[in-house]
Every structure is written in structure tokens, then in C-alpha cells.
MIMAR-516446 format. One record per residue: x, y, z of N, C-alpha, C in turn; residue in three letters. Coordinates in steps of 0.05 Angstrom, whole numbers, always signed. Layout:
<rs>
{{X Y Z} {X Y Z} {X Y Z} "Ala"}
...
</rs>
This chain:
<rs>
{{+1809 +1739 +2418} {+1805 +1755 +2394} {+1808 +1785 +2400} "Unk"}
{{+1807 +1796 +2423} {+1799 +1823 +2431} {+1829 +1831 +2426} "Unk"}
{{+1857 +1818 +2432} {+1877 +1826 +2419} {+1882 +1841 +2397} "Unk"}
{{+1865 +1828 +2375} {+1868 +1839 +2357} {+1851 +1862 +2351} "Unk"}
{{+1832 +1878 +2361} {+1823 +1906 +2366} {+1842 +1925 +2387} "Unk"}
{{+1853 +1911 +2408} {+1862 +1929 +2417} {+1895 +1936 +2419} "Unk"}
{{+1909 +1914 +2415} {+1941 +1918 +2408} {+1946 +1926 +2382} "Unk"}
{{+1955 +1952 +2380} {+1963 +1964 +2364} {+1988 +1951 +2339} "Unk"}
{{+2001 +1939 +2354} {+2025 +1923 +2347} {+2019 +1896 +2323} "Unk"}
{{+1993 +1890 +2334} {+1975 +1870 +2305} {+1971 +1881 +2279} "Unk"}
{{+1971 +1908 +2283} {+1958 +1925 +2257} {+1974 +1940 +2243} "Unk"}
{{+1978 +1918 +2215} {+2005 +1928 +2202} {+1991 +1954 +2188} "Unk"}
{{+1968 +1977 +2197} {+1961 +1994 +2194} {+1959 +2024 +2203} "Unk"}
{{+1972 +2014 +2227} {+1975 +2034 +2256} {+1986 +2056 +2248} "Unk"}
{{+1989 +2078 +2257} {+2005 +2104 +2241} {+1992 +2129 +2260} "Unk"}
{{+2010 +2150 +2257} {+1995 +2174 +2278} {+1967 +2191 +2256} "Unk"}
{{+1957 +2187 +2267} {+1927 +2192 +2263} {+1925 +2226 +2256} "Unk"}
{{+1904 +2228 +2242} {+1902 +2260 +2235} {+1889 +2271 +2248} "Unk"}
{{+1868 +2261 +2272} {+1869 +2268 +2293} {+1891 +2279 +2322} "Unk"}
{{+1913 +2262 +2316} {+1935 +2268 +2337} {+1947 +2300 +2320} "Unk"}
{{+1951 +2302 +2295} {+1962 +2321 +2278} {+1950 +2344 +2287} "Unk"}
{{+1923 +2343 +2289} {+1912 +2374 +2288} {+1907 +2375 +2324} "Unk"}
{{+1913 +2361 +2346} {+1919 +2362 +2367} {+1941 +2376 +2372} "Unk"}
{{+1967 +2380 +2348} {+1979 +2391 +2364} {+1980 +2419 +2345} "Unk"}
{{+1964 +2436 +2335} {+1959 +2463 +2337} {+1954 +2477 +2356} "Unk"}
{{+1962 +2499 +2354} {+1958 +2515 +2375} {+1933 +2524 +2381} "Unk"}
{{+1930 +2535 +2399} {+1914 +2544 +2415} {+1897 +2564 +2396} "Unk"}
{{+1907 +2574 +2392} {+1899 +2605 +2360} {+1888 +2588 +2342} "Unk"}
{{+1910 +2575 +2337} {+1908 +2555 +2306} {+1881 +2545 +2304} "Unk"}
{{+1879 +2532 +2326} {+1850 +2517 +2334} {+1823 +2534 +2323} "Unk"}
{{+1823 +2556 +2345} {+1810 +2572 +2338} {+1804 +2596 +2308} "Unk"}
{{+1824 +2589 +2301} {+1820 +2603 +2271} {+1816 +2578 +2251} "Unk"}
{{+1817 +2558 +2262} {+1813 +2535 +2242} {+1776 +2532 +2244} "Unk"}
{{+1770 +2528 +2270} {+1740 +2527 +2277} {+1728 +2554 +2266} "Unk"}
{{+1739 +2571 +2261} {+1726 +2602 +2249} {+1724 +2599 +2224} "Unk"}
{{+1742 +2591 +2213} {+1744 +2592 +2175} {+1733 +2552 +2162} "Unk"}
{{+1730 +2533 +2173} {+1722 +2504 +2162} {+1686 +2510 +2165} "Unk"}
{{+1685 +2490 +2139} {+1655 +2488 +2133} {+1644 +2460 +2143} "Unk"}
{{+1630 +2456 +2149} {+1616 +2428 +2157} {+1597 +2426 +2138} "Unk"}
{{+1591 +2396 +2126} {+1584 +2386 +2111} {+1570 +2357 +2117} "Unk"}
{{+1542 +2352 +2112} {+1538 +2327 +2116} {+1530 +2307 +2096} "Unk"}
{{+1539 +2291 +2083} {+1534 +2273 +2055} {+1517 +2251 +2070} "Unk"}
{{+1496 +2242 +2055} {+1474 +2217 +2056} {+1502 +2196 +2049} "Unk"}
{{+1489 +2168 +2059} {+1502 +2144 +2045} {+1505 +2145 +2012} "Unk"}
{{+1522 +2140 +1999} {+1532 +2139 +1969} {+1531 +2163 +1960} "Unk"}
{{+1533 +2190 +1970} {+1538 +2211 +1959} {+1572 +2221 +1951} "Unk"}
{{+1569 +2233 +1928} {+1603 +2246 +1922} {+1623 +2266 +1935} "Unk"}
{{+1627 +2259 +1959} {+1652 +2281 +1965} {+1671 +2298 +1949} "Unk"}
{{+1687 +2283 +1931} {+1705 +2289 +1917} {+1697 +2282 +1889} "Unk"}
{{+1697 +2300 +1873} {+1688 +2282 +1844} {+1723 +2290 +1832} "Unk"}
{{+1723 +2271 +1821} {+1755 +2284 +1805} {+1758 +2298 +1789} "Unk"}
{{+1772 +2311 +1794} {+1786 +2336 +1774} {+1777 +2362 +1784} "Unk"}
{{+1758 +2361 +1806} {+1760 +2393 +1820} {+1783 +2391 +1830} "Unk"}
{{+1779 +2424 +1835} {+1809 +2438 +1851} {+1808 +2425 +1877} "Unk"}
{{+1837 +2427 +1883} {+1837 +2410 +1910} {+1837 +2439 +1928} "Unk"}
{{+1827 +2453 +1940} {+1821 +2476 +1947} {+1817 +2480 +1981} "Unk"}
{{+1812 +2452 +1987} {+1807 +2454 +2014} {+1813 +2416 +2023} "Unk"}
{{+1827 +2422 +2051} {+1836 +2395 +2061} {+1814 +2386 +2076} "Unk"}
{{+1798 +2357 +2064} {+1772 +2350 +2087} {+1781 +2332 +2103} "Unk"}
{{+1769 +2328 +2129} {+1769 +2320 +2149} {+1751 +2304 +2156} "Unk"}
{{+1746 +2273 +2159} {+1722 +2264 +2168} {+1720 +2264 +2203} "Unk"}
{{+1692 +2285 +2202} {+1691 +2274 +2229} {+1668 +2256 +2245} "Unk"}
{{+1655 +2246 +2220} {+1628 +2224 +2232} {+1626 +2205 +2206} "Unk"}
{{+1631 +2184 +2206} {+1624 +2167 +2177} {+1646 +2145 +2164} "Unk"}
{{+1644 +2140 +2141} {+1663 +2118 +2125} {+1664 +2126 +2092} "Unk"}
{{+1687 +2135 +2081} {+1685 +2146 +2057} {+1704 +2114 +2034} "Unk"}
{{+1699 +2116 +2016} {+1706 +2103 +2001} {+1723 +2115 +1973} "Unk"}
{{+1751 +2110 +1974} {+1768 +2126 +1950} {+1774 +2114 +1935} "Unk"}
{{+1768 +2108 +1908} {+1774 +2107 +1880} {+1793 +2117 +1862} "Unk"}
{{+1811 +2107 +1854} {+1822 +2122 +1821} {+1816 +2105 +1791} "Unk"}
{{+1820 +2120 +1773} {+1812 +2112 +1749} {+1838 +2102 +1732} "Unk"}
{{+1835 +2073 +1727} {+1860 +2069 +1713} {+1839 +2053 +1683} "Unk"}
{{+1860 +2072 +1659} {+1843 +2056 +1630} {+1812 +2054 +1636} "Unk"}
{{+1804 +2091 +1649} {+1770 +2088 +1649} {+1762 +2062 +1670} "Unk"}
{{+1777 +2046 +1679} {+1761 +2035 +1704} {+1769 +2037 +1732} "Unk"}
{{+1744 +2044 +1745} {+1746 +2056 +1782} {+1760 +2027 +1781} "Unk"}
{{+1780 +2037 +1811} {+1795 +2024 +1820} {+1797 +2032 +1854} "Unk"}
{{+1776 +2018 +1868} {+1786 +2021 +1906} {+1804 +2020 +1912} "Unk"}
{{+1815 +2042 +1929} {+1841 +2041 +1936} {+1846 +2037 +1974} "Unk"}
{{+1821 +2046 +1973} {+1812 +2043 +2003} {+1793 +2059 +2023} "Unk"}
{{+1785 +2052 +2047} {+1763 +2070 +2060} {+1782 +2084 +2073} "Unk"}
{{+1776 +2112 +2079} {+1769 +2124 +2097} {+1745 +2131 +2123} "Unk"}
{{+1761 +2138 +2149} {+1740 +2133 +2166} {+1742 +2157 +2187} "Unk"}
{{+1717 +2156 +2205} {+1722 +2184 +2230} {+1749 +2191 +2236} "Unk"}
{{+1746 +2215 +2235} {+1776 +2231 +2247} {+1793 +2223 +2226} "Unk"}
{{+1788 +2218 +2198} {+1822 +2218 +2184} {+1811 +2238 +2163} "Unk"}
{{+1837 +2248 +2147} {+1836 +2261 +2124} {+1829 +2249 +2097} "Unk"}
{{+1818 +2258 +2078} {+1807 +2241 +2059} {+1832 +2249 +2038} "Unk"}
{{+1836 +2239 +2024} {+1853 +2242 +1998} {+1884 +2250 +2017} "Unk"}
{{+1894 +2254 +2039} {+1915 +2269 +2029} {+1938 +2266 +2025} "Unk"}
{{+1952 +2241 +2020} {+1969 +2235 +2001} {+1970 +2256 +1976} "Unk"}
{{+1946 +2257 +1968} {+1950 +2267 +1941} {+1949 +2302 +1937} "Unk"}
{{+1932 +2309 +1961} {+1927 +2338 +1968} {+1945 +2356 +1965} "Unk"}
{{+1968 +2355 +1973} {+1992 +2376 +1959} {+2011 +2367 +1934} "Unk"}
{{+2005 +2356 +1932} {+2017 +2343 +1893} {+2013 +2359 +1878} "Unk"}
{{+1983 +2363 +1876} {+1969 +2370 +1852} {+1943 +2391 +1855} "Unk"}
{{+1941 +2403 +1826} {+1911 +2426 +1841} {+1903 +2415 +1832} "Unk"}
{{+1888 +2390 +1826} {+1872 +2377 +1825} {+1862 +2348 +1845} "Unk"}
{{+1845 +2346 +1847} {+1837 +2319 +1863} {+1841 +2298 +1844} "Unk"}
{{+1855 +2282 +1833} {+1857 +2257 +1819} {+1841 +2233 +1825} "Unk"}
{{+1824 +2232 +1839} {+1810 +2204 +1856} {+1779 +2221 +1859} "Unk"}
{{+1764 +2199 +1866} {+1733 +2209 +1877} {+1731 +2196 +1911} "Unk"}
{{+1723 +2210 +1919} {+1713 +2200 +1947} {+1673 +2202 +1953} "Unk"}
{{+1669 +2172 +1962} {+1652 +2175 +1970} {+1640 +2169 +1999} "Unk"}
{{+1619 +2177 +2007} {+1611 +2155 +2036} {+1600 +2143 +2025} "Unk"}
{{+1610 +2121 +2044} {+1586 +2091 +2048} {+1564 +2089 +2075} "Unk"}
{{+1563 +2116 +2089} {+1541 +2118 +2106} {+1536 +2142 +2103} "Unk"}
{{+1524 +2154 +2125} {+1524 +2184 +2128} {+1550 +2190 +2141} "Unk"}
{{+1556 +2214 +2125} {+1579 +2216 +2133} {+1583 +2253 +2135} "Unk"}
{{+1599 +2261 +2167} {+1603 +2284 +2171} {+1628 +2302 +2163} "Unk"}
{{+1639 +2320 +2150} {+1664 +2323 +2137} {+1653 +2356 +2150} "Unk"}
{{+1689 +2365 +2150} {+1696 +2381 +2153} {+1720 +2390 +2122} "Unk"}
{{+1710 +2417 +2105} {+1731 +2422 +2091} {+1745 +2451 +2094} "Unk"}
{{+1767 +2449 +2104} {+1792 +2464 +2119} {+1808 +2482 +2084} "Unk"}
{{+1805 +2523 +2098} {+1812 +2520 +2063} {+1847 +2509 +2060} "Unk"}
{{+1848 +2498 +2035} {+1878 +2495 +2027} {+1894 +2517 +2043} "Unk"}
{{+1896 +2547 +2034} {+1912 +2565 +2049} {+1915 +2563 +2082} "Unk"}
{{+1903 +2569 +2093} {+1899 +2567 +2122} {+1914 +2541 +2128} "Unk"}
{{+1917 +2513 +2119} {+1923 +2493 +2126} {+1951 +2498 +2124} "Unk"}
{{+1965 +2509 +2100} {+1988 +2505 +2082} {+1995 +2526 +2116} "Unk"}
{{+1989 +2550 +2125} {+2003 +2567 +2141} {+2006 +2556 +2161} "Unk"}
{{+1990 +2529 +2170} {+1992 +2526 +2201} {+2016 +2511 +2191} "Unk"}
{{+2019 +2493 +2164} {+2054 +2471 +2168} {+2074 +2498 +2169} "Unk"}
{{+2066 +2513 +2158} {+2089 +2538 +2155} {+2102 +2544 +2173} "Unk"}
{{+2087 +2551 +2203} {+2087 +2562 +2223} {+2089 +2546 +2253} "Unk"}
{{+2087 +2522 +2246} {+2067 +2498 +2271} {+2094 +2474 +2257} "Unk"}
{{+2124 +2476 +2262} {+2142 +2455 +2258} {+2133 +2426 +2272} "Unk"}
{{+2124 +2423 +2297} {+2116 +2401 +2307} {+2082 +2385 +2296} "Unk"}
{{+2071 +2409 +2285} {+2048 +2399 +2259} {+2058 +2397 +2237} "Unk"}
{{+2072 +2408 +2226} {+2079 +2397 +2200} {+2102 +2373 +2201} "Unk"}
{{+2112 +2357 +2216} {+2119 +2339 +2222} {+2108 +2318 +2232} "Unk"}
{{+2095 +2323 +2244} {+2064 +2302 +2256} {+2057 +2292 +2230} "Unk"}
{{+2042 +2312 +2208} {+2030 +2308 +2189} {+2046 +2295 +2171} "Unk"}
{{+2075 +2306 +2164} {+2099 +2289 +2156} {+2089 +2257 +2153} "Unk"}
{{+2087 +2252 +2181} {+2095 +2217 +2190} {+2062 +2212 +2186} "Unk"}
{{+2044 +2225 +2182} {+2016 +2211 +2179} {+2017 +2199 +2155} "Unk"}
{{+2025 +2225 +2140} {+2030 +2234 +2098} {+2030 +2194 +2100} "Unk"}
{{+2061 +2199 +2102} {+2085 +2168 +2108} {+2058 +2140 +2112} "Unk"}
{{+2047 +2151 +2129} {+2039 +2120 +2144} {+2016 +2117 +2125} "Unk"}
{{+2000 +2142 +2122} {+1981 +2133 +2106} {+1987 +2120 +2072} "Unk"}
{{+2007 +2126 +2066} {+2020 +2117 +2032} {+2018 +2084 +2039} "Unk"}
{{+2039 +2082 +2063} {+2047 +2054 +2059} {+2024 +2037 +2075} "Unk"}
{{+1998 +2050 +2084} {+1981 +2023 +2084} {+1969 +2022 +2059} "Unk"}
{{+1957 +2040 +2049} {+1953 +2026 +2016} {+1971 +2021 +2000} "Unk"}
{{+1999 +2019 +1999} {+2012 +1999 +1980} {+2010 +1975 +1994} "Unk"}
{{+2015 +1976 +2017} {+2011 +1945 +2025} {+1985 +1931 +2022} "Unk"}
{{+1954 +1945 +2027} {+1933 +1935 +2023} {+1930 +1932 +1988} "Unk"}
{{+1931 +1945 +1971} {+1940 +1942 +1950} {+1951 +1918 +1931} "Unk"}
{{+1981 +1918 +1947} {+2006 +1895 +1953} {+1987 +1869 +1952} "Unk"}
{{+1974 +1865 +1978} {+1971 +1847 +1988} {+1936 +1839 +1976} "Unk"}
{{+1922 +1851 +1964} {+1892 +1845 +1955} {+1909 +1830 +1924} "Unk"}
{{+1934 +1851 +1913} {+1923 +1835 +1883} {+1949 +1808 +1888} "Unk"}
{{+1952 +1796 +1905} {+1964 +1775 +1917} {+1942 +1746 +1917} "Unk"}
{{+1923 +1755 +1930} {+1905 +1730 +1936} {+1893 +1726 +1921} "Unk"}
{{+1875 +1704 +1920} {+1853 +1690 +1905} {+1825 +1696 +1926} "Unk"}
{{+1803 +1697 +1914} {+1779 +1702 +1926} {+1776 +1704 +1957} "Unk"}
{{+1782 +1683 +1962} {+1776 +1675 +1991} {+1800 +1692 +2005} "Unk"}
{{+1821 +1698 +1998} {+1847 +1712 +2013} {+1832 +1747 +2018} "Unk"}
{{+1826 +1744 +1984} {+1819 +1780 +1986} {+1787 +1786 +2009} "Unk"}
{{+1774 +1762 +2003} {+1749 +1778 +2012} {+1752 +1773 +2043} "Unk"}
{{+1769 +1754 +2066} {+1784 +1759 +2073} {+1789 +1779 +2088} "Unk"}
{{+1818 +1787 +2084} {+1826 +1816 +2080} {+1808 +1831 +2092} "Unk"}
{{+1790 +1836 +2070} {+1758 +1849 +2070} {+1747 +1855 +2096} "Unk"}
{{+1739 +1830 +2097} {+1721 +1831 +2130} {+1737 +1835 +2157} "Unk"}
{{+1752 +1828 +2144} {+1777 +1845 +2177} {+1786 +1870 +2169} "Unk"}
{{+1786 +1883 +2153} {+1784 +1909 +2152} {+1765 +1922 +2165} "Unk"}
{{+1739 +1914 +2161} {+1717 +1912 +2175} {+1710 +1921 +2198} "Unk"}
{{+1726 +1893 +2205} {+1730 +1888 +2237} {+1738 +1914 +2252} "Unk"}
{{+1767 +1920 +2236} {+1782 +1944 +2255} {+1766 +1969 +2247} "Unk"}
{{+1745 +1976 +2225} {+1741 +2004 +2216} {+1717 +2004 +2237} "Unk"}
{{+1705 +1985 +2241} {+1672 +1987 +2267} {+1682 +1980 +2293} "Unk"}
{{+1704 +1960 +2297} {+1721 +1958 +2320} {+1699 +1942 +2335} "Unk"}
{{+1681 +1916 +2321} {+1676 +1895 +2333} {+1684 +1877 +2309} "Unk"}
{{+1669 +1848 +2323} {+1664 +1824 +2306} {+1640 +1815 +2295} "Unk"}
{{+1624 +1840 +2308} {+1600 +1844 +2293} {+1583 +1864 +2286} "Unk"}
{{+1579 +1869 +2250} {+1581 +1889 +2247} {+1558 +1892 +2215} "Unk"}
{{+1550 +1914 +2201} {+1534 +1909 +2182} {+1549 +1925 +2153} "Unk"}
{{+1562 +1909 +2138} {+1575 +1918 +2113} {+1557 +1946 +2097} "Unk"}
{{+1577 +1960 +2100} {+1568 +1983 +2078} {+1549 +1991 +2053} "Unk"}
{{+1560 +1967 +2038} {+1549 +1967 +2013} {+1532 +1934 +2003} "Unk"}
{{+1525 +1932 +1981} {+1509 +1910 +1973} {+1535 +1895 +1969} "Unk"}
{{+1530 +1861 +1956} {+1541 +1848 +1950} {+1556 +1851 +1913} "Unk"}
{{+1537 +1874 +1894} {+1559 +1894 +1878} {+1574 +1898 +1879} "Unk"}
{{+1567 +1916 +1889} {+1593 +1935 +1905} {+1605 +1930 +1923} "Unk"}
{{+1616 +1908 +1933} {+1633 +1897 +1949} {+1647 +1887 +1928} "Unk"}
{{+1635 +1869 +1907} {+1647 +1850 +1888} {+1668 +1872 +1875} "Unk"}
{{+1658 +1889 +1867} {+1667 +1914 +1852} {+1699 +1931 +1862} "Unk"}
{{+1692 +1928 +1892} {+1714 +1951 +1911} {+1738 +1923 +1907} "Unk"}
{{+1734 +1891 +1921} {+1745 +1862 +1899} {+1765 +1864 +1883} "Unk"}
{{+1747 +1873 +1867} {+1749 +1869 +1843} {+1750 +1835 +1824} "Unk"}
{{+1727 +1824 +1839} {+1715 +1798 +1834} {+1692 +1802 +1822} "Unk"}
{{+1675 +1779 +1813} {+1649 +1772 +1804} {+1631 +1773 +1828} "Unk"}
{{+1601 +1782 +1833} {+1585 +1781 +1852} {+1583 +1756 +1854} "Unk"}
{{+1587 +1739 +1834} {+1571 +1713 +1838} {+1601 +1695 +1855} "Unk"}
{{+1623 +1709 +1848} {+1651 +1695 +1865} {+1646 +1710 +1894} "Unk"}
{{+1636 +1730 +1900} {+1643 +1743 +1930} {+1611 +1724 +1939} "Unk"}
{{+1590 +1718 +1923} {+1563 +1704 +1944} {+1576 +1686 +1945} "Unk"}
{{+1589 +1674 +1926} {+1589 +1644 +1936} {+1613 +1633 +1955} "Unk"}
{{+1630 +1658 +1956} {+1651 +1656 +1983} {+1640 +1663 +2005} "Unk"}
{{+1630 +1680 +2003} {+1605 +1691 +2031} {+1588 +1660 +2039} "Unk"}
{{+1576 +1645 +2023} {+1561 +1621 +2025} {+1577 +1605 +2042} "Unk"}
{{+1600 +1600 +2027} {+1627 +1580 +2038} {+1632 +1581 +2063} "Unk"}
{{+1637 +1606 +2079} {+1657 +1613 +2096} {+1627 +1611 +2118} "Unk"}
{{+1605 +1620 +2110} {+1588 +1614 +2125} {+1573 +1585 +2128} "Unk"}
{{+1575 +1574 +2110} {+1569 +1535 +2119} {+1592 +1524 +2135} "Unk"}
{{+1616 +1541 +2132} {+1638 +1520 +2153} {+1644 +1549 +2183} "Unk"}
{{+1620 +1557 +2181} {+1618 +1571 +2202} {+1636 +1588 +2219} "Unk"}
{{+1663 +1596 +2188} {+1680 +1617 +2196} {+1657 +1641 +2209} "Unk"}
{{+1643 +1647 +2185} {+1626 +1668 +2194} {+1604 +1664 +2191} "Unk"}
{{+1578 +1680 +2206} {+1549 +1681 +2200} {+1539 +1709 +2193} "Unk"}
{{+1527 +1693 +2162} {+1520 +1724 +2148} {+1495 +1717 +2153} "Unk"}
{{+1480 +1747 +2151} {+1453 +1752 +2148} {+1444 +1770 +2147} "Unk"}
{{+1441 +1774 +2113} {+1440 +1798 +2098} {+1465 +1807 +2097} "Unk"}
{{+1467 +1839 +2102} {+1494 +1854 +2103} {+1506 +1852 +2126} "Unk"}
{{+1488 +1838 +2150} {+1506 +1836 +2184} {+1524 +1811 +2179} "Unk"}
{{+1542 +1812 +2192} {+1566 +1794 +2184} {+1572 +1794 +2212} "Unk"}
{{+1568 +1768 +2226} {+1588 +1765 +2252} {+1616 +1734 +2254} "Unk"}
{{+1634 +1749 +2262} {+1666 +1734 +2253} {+1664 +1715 +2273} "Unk"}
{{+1660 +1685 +2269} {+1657 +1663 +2296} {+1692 +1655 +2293} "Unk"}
{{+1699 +1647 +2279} {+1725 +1640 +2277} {+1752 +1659 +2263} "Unk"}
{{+1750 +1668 +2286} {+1774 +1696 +2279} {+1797 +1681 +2266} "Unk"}
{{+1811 +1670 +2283} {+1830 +1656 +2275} {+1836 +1638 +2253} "Unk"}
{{+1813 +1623 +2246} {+1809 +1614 +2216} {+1820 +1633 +2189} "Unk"}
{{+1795 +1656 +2203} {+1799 +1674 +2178} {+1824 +1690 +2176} "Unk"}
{{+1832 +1690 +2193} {+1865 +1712 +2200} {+1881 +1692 +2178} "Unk"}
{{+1874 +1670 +2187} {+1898 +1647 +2171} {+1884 +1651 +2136} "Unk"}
{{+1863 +1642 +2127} {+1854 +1651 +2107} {+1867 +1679 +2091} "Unk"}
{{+1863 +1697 +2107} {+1879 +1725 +2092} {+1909 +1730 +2082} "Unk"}
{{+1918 +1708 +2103} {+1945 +1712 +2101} {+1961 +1688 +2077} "Unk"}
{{+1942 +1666 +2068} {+1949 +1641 +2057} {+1936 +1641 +2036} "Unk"}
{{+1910 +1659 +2036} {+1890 +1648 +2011} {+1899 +1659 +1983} "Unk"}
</rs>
């Protein structure tokens, strides 16, 4: 099972990290970035992003798990987590002066917000950062069309699924304690609570997994790998 935490090559999610991006600023850059960014610490379920502020500053998570939403016909719609060391929204960050999405954490969560200007000068100036960031932009689009793709594909058991191996790779064990209640899991789904307990029930009498409470530990990796990809 440990293959699949540590070969990169399993994870049709892999992509250069926004951590490697701001690695390759310069030396200055660095330092005028650490001079002018605010640090920020949000409780579990607090609002990072509410939509329709100015997008004014590029954040940075650097301790936590954020959760991004858009609104289609007035209803939230998960589009996916964010986690330590990545950028929150930025797909959408130079589009628009607005934030179109809400971001929230699902723990405590540490952020850094970088202002818009300052960022826009280092691509200006920093060709091998604004190319870095280029191919992050890239990688990060096409794992949510594919997670996307691939959630409104399955039936219950495929998506929730999915789910817990997302999981897997965002805590980087097989055992681990879910974010949110069984709501708001149903919700991020976009299933009935009473369809995600009673697949939770399922998968745990045939001893794919053992829940208890929100800790969830994966006994049959392989089961469920097959599950996500079939269900």
C-alpha cells in the first residue's frame, strides 16, 4: 500500500507544487516577499475567501486544509481541498478582480496573503517563476476537471470512494480523522447523509474500512482503489 503514498507516478494529481514556485525566487524576492505578506490564522470552519471580495492579495497555505466552493443556481458546489504549502484559489486569481469562489478551513489553518502587486512583479521579472507558476496554474486546472470528471461519474460508493483516498494522500496515511461531520461530507458529495452513513456502514461491515466516529482507518486499500475506479 505504501506505493501508493509514495510513487508519484500513482497520482493522477502530481504537478509542481507552489511550494517549488516560490523556491525559485530570488534571493531579494524572498526577502521582500517575507517583508510585505501578512500571516493569518483561521479556527476550523472559518471564511478565508468570501466571494466577491477583491482578489487583492495571492494566499498561501502554510499550516492546514482549506475547502473551495463555487455557486452554481445559488447552490455551493465543492470543487476541492486545498492543503499546506499550496495556493488557494489560483486558477482564478488573475482572471478576475474578484474572488468568484469561497474558501474555507476545515482545521486550523495558517495562511499567508502576498499583495496582488508584489506577486504580479516577481512573474514580471523572475522568467523561471513565472513559468514554474505557468505549469502549477496547468496542473492545478486539470486535477479538478478530472476530480470533478470523475466524482459526477460514480454512484455513491465510487464517489465516497474517491473521497477517502483523497484523504489518504492530503494526511499521507491510512489512518486518519475526517475534517468535517457526516453533513458536510454528504454535502462536499453531493449525496444524502443518510446515502454517505449508510455507505460508511457498508464498507465498514465488509471491513474495507474501520470507522469510528470521524477516524477512518483503510484495511483494504486495494478493494477500495477498485471501488473508485468501477463504482
Amino acid at each position: 500500500m505504501s506505493d501508493f503514498l509514495m510513487n508519484k507516478s500513482n497520482n493522477a494529481y502530481h504537478y509542481l507544487s507552489a511550494l517549488d514556485c516560490l523556491n525559485l525566487l530570488t534571493e531579494d524576492q524572498k526577502k521582500e516577499l517575507i517583508a510585505n505578506k501578512v500571516d493569518l490564522e483561521f479556527a476550523p470552519h472559518e471564511t478565508i475567501i468570501k466571494r466577491g471580495i477583491l482578489a487583492d492579495n495571492i494566499i498561501y497555505i502554510t499550516e492546514g486544509l482549506v475547502k473551495l466552493e463555487i455557486v452554481n443556481d445559488t447552490k455551493p458546489s465543492t470543487i476541492g481541498f486545498t492543503q499546506a504549502h499550496s495556493f488557494v484559489g489560483i486558477v482564478c486569481c488573475f482572471a478576475f478582480r474578484k474572488y468568484d469562489f469561497t474558501a474555507t478551513s476545515l482545521v486550523k489553518t495558517n495562511v499567508s496573503f502576498i499583495p496582488m502587486e508584489l506577486f504580479e512583479s516577481f512573474i514580471k521579472s523572475n522568467g523561471k517563476f513565472a513559468l514554474s507558476l505557468l505549469k502549477h496554474i496547468s496542473g492545478v486546472a486539470n486535477s479538478f476537471f478530472h476530480r470533478i470528471t470523475s466524482l459526477s461519474q460514480k454512484n455513491i460508493d465510487g464517489a465516497l470512494a474517491i473521497m477517502l483516498l483523497d484523504f489518504v494522500k492530503i494526511y499521507g496515511s491510512y489512518n486518519y480523522k475526517l475534517p468535517v461531520g457526516r453533513s458536510e461530507f454528504a454535502n462536499i458529495l453531493g449525496y444524502s447523509k443518510e446515502s454517505v452513513i449508510n455507505t460508511l456502514s457498508k464498507f465498514n461491515k465488509e471491513s474495507i474500512i474501520k470507522v469510528d466516529g470521524r477516524k477512518i482507518e483503510i484495511i483494504e486499500f486495494n478493494k477500495l482503489l477498485q471501488i473508485s475506479k468501477h463504482g
